[in-house]
Structure formats: structure tokens, C-alpha cells
Backbone as numpy.savetxt, mean C-alpha at the origin, in Angstrom:
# Nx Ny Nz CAx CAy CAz Cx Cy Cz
-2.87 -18.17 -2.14 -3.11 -18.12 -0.72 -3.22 -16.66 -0.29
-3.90 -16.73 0.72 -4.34 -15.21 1.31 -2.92 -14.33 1.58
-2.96 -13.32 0.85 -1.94 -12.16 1.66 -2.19 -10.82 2.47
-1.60 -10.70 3.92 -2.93 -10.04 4.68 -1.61 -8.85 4.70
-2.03 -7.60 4.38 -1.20 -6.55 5.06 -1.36 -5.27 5.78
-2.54 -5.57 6.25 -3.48 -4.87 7.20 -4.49 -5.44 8.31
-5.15 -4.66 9.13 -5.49 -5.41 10.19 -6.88 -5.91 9.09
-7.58 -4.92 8.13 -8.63 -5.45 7.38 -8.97 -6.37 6.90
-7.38 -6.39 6.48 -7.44 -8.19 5.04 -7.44 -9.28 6.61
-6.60 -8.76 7.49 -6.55 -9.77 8.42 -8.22 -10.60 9.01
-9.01 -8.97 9.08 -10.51 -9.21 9.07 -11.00 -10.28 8.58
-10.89 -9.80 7.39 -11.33 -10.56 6.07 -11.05 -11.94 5.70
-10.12 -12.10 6.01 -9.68 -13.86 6.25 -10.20 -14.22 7.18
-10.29 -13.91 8.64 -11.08 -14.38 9.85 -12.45 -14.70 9.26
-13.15 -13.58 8.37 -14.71 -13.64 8.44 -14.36 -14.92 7.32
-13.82 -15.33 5.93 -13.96 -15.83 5.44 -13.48 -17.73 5.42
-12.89 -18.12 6.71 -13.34 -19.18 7.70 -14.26 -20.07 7.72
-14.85 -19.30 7.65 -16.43 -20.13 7.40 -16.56 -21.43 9.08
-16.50 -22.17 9.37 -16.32 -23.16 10.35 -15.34 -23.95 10.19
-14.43 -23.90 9.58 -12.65 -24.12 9.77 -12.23 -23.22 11.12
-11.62 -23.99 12.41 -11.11 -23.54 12.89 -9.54 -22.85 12.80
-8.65 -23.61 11.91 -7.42 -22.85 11.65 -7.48 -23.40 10.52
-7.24 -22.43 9.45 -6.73 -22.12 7.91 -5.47 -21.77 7.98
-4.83 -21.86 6.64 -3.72 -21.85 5.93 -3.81 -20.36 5.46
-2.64 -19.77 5.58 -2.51 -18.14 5.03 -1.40 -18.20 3.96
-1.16 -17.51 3.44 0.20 -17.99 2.04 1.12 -17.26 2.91
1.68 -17.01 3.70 2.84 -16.94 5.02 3.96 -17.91 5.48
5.66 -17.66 4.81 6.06 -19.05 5.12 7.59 -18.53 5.69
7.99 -19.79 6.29 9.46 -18.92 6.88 10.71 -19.05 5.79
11.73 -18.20 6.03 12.89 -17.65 5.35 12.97 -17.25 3.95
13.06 -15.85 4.53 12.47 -15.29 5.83 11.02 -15.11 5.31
10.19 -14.53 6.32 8.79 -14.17 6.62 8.26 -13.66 5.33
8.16 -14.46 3.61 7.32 -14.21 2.94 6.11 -14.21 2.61
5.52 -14.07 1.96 4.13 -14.25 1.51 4.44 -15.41 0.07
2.95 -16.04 -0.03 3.03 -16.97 -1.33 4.12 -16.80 -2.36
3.30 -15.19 -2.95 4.26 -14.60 -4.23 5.76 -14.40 -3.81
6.47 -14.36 -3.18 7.44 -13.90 -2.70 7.86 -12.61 -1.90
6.43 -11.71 -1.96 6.66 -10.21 -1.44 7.13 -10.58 -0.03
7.35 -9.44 0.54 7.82 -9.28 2.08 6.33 -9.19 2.65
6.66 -9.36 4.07 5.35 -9.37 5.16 5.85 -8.34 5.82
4.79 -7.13 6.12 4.72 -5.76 6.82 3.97 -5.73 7.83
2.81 -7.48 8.02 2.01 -6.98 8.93 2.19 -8.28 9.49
1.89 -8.32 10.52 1.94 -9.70 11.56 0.85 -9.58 12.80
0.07 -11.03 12.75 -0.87 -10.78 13.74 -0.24 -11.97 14.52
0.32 -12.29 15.37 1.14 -13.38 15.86 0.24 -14.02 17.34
0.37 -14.90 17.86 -0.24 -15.73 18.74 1.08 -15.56 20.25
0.25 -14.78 21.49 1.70 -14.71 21.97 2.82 -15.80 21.92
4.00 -16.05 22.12 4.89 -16.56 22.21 5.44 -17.34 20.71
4.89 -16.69 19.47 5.23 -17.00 18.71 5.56 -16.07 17.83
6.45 -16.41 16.46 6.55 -18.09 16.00 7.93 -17.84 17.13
7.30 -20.04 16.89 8.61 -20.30 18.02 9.58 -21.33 16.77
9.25 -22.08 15.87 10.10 -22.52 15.62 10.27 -24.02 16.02
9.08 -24.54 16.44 9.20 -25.82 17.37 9.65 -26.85 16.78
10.84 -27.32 17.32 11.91 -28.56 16.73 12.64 -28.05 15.20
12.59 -26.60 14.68 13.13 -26.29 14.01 12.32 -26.91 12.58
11.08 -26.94 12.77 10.08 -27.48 11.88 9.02 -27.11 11.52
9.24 -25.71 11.93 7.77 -25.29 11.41 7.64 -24.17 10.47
7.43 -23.89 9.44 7.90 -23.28 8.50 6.77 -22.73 7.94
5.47 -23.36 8.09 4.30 -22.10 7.57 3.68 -21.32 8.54
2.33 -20.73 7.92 1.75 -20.12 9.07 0.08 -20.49 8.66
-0.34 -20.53 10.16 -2.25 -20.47 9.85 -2.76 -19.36 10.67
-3.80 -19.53 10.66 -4.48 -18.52 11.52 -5.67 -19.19 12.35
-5.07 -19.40 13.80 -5.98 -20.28 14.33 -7.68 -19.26 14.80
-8.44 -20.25 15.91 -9.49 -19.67 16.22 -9.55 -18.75 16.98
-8.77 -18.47 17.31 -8.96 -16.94 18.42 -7.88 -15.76 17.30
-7.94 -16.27 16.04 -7.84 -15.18 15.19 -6.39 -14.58 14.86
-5.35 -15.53 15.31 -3.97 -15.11 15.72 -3.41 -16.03 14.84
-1.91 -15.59 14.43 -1.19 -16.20 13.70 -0.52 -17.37 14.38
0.58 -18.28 13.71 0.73 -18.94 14.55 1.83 -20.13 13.50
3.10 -20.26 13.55 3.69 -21.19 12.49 3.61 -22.73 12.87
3.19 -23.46 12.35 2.78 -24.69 12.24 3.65 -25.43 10.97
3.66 -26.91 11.56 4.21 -28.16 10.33 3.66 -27.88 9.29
4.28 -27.66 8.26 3.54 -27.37 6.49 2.62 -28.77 6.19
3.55 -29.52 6.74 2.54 -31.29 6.61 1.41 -31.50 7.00
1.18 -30.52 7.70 -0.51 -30.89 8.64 -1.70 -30.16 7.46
-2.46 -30.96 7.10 -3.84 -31.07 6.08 -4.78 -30.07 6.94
-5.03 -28.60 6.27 -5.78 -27.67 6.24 -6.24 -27.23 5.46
-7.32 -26.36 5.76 -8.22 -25.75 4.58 -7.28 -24.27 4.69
-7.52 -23.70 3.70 -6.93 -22.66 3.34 -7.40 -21.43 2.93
-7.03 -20.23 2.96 -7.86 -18.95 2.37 -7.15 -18.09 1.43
-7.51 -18.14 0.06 -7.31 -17.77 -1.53 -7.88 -16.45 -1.16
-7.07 -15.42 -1.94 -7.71 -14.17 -2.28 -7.13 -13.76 -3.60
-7.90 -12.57 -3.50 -7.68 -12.23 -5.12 -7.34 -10.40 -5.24
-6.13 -10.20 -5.72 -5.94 -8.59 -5.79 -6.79 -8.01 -6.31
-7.37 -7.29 -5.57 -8.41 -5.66 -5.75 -7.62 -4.34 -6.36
-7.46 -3.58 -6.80 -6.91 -2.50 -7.20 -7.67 -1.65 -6.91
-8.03 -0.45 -5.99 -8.84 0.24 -5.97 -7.83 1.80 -6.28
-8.87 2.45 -7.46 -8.03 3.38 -7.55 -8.92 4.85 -7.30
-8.07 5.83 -6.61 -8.49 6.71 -6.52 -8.43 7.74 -6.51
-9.02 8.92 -7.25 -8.54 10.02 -7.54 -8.92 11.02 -6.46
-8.09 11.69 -5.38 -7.88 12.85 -4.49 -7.65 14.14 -4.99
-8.68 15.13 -4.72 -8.28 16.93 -5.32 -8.02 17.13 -4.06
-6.66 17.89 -4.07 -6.46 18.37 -3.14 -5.84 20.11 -2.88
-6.14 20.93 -2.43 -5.87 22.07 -2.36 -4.74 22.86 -1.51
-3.90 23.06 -1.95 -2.66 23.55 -1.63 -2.46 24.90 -1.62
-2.49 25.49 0.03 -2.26 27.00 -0.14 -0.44 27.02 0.57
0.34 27.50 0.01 1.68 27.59 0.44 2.40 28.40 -0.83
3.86 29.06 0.14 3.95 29.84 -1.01 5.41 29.02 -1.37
5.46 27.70 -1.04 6.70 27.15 -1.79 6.23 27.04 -3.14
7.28 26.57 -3.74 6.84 26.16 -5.64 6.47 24.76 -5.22
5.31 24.29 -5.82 4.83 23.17 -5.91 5.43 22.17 -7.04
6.09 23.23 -8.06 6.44 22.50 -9.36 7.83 22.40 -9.40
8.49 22.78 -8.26 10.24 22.04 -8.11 9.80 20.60 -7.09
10.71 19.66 -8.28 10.12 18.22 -7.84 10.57 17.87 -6.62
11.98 18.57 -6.03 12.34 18.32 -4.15 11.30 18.77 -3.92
10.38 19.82 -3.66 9.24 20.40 -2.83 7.92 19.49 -3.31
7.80 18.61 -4.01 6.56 18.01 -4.13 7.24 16.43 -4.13
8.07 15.85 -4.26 8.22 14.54 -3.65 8.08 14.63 -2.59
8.71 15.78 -1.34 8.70 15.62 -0.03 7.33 15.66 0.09
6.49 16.56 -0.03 5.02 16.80 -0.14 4.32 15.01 0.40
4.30 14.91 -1.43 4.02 13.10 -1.57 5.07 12.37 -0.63
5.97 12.06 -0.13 6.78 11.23 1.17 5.69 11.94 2.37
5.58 12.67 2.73 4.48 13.48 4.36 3.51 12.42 3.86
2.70 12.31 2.60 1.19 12.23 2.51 1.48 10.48 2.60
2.78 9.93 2.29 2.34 8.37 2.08 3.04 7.74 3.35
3.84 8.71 4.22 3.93 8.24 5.59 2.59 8.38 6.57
1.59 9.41 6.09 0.63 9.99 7.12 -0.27 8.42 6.62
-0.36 7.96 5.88 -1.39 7.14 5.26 -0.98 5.78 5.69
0.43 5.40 6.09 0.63 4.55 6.04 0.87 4.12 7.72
0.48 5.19 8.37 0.16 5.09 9.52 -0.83 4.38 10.25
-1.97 4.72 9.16 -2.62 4.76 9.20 -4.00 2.86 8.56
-2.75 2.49 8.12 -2.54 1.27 7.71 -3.03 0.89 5.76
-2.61 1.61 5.51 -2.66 2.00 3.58 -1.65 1.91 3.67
-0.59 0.29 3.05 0.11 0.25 2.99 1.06 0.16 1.27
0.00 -0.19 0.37 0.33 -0.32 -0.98 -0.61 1.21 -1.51
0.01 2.34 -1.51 -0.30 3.51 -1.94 1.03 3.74 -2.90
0.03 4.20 -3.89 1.21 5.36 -5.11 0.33 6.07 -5.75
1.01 7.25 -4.99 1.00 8.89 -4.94 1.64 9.75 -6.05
0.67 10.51 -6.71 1.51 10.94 -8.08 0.92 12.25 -7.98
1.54 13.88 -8.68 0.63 15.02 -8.60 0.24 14.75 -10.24
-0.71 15.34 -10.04 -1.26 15.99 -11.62 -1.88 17.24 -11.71
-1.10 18.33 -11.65 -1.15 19.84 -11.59 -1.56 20.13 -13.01
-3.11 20.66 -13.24 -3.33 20.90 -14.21 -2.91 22.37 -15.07
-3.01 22.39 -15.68 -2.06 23.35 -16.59 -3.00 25.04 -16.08
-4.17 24.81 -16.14 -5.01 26.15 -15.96 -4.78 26.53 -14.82
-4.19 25.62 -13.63 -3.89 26.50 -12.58 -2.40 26.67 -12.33
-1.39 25.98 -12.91 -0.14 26.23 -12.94 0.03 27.73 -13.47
-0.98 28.12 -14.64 -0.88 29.64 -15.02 -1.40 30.59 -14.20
-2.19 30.31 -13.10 -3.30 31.04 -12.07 -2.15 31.08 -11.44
-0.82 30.32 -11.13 -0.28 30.46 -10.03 1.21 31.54 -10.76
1.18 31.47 -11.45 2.03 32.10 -12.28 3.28 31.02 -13.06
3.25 29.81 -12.70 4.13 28.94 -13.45 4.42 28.74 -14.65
5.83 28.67 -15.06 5.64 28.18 -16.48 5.83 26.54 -16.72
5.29 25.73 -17.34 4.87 24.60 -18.12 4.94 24.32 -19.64
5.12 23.14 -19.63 5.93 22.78 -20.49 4.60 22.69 -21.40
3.78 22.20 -20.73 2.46 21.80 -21.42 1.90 22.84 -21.74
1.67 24.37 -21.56 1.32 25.53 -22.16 2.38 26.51 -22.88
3.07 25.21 -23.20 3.86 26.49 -24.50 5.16 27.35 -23.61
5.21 26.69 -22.48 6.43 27.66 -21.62 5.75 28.54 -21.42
5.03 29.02 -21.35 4.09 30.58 -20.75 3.16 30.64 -20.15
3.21 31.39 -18.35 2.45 30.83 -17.64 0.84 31.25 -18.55
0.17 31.87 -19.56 -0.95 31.89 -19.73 -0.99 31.19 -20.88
-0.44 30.20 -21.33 -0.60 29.29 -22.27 -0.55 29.83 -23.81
0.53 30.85 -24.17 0.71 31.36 -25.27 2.05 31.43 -25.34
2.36 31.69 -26.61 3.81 31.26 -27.12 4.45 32.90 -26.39
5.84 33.05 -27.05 7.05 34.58 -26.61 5.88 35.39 -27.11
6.44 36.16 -26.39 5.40 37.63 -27.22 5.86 38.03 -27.92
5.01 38.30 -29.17 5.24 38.58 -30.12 4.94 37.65 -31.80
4.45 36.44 -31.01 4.17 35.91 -31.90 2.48 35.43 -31.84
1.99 35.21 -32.92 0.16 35.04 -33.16 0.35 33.39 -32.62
-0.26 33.26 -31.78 -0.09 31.82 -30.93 -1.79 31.96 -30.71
């Protein structure tokens, strides 16, 4: 069953409707999971709901004016299946500051700014990783583990490396 955690996927189930007025979403109560069991972060709700009516209503659909809405699990609907996308993507990004980028407090916080700014923004399944390549860790003067401990990628001096 559909899991929506953005206003997009929410889109995306609306458009995919077809002439079903209210579908089935994989949305169910206690508390407010999804099919798989994950948590729900996004909610498009129908005002005055969920109400809970007679203490019986335990799923959710998505009626025609596009709003959520918990309904009897018993009532015979069509439903909307999706399928996880993974989109992955690689960001260069350019960093002028004169903190150390390569003490991991100063670049987790970094990555925490970039996956709150994003998630504002409604990118809610983001993971954020650096990959500081070695040729500029030595441009910056760092040492790395991956060039031999020396920021220009040669062994102690003194030795033919």
C-alpha cells in the first residue's frame, strides 16, 4: 500500500486514482503507521479529523477532495500500491571556511545544518555522507590516512616513497 511522506507522493497517489473516488493508503491507527510498520511524518488530514467514530475506525483513505480521512477497515475499496524509488545523488559541494572540515564534530554538525535545511524543505529520507577526496585534503594542508599520513601523499621524510 501507498506510503506518502511528502506533499509529492501525496500528489502522486491523488493523480494515480484514476476514477476511484476514495482509495485505500497503507495508513493505520496505533499509533499512526504506515503498511511496513515505519512511522508517519506527513499527514494530509480532512478537517475535523481523524475522529475516531464509535472508536472504529482504524484505517485511512484518501477521499475526493484529496484529504485524508480514517474510515471502517471493513468498507471494500480500491487501493494505491507503490513501489520504493531510491534516487541517488551525488552533490560537489564547495566549502570555503577556516574550521577543519576533517574533525568529525565540525562536519557532522555541517551534515545535521544540510539535512535540517532539506528537510524543510520536504526531503525527508536523506543520508548525507562527506567524501573529501584525498588531493584536496593535501591542498588544504591535512593529513589523511589515505595518503600515507602526509598532507602531500608521501611517506616521513626521509624515506623513497
Amino acid at each position: 500500500m501507498a506510503m506518502i511522506e511528502n506533499v509529492e507522493q501525496n500528489n502522486e497517489v491523488n493523480a494515480a486514482k484514476s476514477d476511484a473516488r476514495t482509495v485505500w493508503i497503507g495508513l493505520y491507527r496505533v499509533p499512526w503507521v504506515w503498511s511496513d510498520k515505519s512511522q508517519s511524518s506527513f499527514t494530509h488530514w480532512q478537517s475535523g479529523r481523524p475522529n475516531n467514530y464509535l472508536n472504529k475506525q482504524f484505517c485511512v483513505a484518501e477521499n475526493e477532495q484529496h484529504k485524508w480521512d480514517d474510515v471502517y477497515c471493513e468498507i471494500e475499496r480500491p487501493f494505491i500500491c507503490h513501489q520504493v524509488s531510491r534516487l541517488r545523488r551525488v552533490v560537489r559541494v564547495k566549502l570555503r571556511t577556516d574550521a577543519d572540515i576533517s574533525d568529525p564534530a565540525i562536519s557532522t554538525q555541517i551534515l545535521q545544518k544540510l539535512s535540517a535545511a532539506l528537510a524543510s524543505q520536504g526531503w525527508t529520507d536523506v543520508n548525507l555522507k562527506w567524501r573529501i577526496e584525498p588531493k584536496k585534503l593535501a591542498e588544504a594542508g591535512v593529513q589523511s590516512k589515505e595518503t600515507g599520513g602526509q598532507p602531500n601523499g608521501k611517506g616521513p621524510p626521509g624515506k623513497n616513497n
